[in-house]
Every structure is written in structure tokens, then in C-alpha cells.
C-alpha positions as CSV (number, residue, x, y, z in Angstrom):
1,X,0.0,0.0,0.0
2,X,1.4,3.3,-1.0
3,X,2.2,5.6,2.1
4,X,-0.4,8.4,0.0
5,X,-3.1,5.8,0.2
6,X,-2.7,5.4,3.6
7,X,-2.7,9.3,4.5
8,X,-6.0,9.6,2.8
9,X,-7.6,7.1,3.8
10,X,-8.4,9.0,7.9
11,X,-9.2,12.4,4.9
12,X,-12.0,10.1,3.1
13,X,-13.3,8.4,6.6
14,X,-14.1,12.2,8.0
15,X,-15.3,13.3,4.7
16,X,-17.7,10.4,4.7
17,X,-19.0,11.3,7.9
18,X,-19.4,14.9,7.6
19,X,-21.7,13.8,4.1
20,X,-23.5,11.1,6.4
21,X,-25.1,14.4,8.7
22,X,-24.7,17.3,6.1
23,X,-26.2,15.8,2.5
24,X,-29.7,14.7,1.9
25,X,-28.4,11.8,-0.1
26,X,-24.9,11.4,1.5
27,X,-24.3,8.9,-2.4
28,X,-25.4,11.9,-4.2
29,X,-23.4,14.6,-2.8
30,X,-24.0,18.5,-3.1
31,X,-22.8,20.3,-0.2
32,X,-19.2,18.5,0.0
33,X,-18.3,18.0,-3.4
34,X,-15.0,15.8,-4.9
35,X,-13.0,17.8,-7.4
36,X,-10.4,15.5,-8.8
37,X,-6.5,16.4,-8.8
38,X,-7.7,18.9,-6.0
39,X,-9.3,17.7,-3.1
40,X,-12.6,18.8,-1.9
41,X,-15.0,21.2,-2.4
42,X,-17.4,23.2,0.0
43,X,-20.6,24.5,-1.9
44,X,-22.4,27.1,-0.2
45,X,-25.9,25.5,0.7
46,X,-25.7,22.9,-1.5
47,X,-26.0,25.1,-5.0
48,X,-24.9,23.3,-7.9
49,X,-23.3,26.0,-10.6
């Protein structure tokens, strides 16, 4: 397992859990978004532009 895996992985767990109270559909998500080669992405109440 590379050691970049394995310092994401606690990022992903809190991410997942912040989505689990924060989103309406926690698989679906539009508050705490994923933007690839970046990181992620807070979207002020959920707006999708």
C-alpha cells in the first residue's frame, strides 16, 4: 500500500462522515463535493453551478 493511500484514507473516513449528517443523499453529494486532482469542495448551501 502506498504511504499516499494510507494518508488519505483518515481524509476520506471524515469526509464520509461529515456527508453522512450534512447531505440529503450522503451517495449523491452536493454540499461536500469531490473535485479531482484537487481535493474537496465546500458549496455554499448545496448550490450546484
Amino acid at each position: 500500500m502506498a504511504a499516499e493511500e494510507v494518508r488519505q484514507r483518515p481524509n476520506r473516513l471524515y469526509i464520509q462522515q461529515l456527508r453522512q449528517k450534512l447531505e440529503a443523499v450522503p451517495s449523491a453529494p452536493r454540499i461536500i463535493v469531490t473535485e479531482g486532482g484537487i481535493g474537496y469542495r465546500l458549496r455554499n448551501g448545496g448550490d450546484v453551478s
